[in-house]
N, C-alpha and C positions, 0 to 999 in steps of 0.2 A: 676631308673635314666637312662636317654636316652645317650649314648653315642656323644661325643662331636664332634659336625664339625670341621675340624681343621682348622682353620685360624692364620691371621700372624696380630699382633698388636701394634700401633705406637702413638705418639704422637706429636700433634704439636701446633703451636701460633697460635692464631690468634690475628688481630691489634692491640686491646685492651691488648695483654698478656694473656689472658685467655687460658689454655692449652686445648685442644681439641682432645680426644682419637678417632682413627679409627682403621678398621682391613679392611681387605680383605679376599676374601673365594674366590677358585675357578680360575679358567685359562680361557682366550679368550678373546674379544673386551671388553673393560670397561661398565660396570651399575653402577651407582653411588643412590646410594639411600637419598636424602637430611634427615637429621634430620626432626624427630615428636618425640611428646610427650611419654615418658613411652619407655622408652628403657634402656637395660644396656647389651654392648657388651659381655660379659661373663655370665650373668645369661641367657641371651634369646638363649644360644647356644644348651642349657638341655631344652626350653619349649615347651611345649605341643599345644602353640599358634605360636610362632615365628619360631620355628625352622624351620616348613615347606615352611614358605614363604622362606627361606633364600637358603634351599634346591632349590626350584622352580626357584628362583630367580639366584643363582650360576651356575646352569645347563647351561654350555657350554660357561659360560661366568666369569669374573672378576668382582666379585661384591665387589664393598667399600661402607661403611657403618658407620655412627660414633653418638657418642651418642652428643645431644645436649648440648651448655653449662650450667650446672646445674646439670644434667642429667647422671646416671648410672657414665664412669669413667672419665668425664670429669672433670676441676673443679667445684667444688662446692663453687659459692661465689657473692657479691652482687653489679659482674657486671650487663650493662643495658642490659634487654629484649626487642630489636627492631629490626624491619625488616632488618633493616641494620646493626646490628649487627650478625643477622643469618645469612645473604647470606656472610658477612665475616669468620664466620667460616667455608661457604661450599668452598669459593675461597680459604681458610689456607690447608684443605683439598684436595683436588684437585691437587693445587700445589706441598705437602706436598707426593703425592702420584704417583707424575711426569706424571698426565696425561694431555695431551693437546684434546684430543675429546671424546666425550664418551654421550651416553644414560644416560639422567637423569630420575630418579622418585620422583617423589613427594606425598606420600601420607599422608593425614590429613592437617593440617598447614603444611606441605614439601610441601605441592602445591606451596603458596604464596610464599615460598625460591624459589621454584624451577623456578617460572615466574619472580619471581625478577631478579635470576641471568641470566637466559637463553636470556632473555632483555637486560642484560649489559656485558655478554659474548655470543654472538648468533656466533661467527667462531668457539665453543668449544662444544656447544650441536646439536649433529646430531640428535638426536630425543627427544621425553619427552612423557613420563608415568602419567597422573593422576590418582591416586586412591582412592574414599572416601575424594575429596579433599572443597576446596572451597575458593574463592575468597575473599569472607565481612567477617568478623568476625562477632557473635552475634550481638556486639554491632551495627553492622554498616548496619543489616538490619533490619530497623524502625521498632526496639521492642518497643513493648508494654510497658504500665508503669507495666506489671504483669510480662513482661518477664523482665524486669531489673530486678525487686524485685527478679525474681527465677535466675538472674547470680549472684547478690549479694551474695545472698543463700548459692549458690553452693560455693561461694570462702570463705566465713565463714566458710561453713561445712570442708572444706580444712584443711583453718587453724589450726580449734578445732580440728578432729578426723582422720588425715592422718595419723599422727604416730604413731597412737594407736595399741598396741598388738590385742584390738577389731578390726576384721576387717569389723565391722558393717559400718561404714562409707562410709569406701573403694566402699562395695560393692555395691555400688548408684552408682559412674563410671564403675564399671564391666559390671555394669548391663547394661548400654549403650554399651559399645563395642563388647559384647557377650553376647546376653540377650539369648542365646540357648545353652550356653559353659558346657557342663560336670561337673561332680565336681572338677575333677582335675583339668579343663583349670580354672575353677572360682576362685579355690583356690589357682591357681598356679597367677592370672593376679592380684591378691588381695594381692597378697605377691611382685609382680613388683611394684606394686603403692608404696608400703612403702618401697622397696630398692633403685629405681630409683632415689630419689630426696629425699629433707626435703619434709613439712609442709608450713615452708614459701616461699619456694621455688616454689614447687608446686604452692601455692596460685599466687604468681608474677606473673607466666610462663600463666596461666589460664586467668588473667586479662589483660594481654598482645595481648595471643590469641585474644578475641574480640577485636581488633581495629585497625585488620588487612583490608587492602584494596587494593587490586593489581587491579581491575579492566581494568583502564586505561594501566597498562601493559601488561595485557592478551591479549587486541586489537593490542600491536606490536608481539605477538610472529609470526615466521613466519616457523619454524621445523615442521615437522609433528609433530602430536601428537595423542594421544590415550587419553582418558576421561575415565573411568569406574566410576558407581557407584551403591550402594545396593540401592534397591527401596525401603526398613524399614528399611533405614539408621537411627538410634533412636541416633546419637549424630551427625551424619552433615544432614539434612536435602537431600533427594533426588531431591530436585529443586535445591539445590545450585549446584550440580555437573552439571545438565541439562543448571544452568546458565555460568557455567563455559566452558562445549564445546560450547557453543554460542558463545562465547566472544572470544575464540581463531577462526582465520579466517582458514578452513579446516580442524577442528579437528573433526575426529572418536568419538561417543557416543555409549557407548556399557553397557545396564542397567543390573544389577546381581541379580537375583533374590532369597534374603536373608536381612535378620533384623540386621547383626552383621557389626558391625563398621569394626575389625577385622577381616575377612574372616576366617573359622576354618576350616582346611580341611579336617573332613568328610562332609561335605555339598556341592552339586553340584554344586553351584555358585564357593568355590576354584577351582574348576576344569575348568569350562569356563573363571572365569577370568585369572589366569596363562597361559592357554593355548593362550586365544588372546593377551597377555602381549609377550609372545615368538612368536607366527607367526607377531606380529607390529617392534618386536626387529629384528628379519629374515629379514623381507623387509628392513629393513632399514638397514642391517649391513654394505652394502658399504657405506652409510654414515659414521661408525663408522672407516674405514680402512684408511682416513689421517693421526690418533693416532698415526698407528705403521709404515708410509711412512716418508722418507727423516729425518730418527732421529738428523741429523746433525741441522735440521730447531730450532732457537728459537720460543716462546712464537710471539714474535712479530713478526717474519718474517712469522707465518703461515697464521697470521691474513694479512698479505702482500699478501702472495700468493694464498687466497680466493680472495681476490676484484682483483688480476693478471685474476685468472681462469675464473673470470666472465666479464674477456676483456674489464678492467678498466682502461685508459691512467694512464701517473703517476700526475697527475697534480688531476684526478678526484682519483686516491689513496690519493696523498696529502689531501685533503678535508675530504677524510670519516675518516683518522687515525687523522689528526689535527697537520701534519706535514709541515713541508719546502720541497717545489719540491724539491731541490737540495738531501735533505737528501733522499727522497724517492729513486731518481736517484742511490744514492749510493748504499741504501738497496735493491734495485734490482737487481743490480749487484753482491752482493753478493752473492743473492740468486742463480741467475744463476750457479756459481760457486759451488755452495754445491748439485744443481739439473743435475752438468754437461752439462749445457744444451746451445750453443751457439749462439739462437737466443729467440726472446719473445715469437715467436708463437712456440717454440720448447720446451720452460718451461712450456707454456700455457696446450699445450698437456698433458705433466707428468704430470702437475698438477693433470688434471681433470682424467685422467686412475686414479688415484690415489683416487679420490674421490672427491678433490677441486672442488668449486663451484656449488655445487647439491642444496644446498641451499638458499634461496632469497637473496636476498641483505640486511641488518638492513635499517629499517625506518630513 
């Protein structure tokens, strides 16, 4: 048994009430890693597959992390599986964990959370991570009537044989994520499928998966971002990832040259993909440095002092927040106050030392 990363573990609401376990591992600028499938905050801390990303991933930085709802310690129960319902658990999180900017990742279905929210909070992601991700769900690229019959399939086979002591079933998804995994990593990823979640749970969460569609969101992101995907991707297709740096405007495509869903780290692909995962997070850390600037600033006033930095009258503030001049007026003046700062071009300044304004404007 591998000794334990030690991390700090929390809980919190989201909209719906549904409790939502996170932790954190590690010191420095915020990474936030959105929920995907197959996860359990405490078991993946001993595995043979996860542990290393989490190591990689922790390296010199603040990694939060949480399991989906359903999922490892989250609750388990038959709240709704929707887009919109994920990126609420990533904003309960987030909040819950008092960070205001921070490097997102999305990999797997965390892609779609990760474009959804970065869309509807773009003052709070300085950069974004894809890994193994994809934009359409199954269902949503014009399968075949052979490939419905094999998603069908697949979420039967769910239901019947997920919770089985046989791990014969299981290992149909293993095989997709790790088709090159040891015995250990197979036996170990065969025993996550049946602790992570039920059966019917599973089956929901899977049928949900297909009918995902960010698309048209991907075309507003406007953070840098980084793409990675295995070229024998055997459960997201290596076009879909190819589709996916297309669609975000200036996004890095960087292909891995391996079969595994999962990245396993004796394989040369973990090694190139973490490494350009930390030299994309390195360029970009001064974007991540407003988090730890002017802590006095609220939620909203920082979202104020982005569209200030990018030497926005208040009138054209008013418009992009959906405010009354007058109120803007006021909340500017605040601000100044908390930046010490006693004229607009003097706040403008701190802002941007500070990191404000590096990134485009929201659409």
């Amino acid at each position: 048994m591998k000794a334990k990363t030690p991390q700090t573990l929390r809980f919190c609401r989201s909209t719906d009430g549904v409790q939502i376990a996170y932790a954190t591992i590690g010191q420095g600028p915020p990474l936030v890693r959105a929920a995907h499938f197959l996860t359990h905050l405490e078991f993946d801390l001993v595995s043979p597959v996860w542990l290393p990303w989490l190591r990689e991933l922790s390296n010199r930085r603040q990694l939060v992390r949480y399991d989906a709802r359903g999922c490892g310690l989250s609750d388990m129960d038959s709240a709704p599986q929707t887009l919109d319902a994920w990126v609420a658990d990533l904003e309960a999180v987030v909040d819950a964990a008092g960070l205001e900017r921070f490097a997102l990742l999305g990999c797997s279905q965390g892609c779609a959370v990760s474009i959804a929210y970065a869309v509807r909070h773009p003052e709070r992601v300085s950069c974004l991570v894809v890994l193994g991700g994809y934009l359409r769900g199954p269902m949503r690229r014009d399968p075949t009537p052979s490939q419905i019959k094999e998603a069908k399939l697949m979420v039967d086979l769910i239901e019947l044989g997920w919770g089985r002591d046989n791990p014969a079933f299981r290992q149909v998804f293993t095989s997709q994520f790790i088709p090159d995994g040891s015995p250990e990593q197979v036996q170990w990823f065969n025993e996550l499928e049946r602790l992570s979640t039920s059966p019917a749970h599973a089956a929901r969460v899977i049928a949900a998966f297909g009918q995902i569609d960010v698309t048209e969101m991907a075309a507003q992101i406007s953070c840098p971002t980084l793409v990675l995907h295995a070229r024998g991707d055997a459960r997201v297709p290596f076009e879909e990832g190819r589709r996916t740096a297309g669609m975000i405007s200036g996004a890095r495509f960087v292909p891995l040259d391996s079969r595994s869903h999962a990245l396993l780290a004796d394989e040369p692909a973990f090694a190139q993909c973490f490494g350009e995962i930390q030299a994309f997070l390195d360029e970009h850390q001064a974007q991540a440095c407003p988090s730890l600037a002017f802590p006095d600033l609220s939620p909203g006033e920082r979202a104020l002092l982005e569209l200030l930095a990018h030497g926005l009258d208040n009138l054209q503030i008013a418009a992009h927040l959906g405010l009354a001049e007058k109120t803007v007026r006021n909340k500017v003046s605040a601000v100044f106050v908390k930046l010490d700062a006693a004229t607009r071009a003097q706040a403008i300044v701190r802002a941007r030392e500070a990191g404000f304004g590096a990134q485009s404007l929201p659409r």
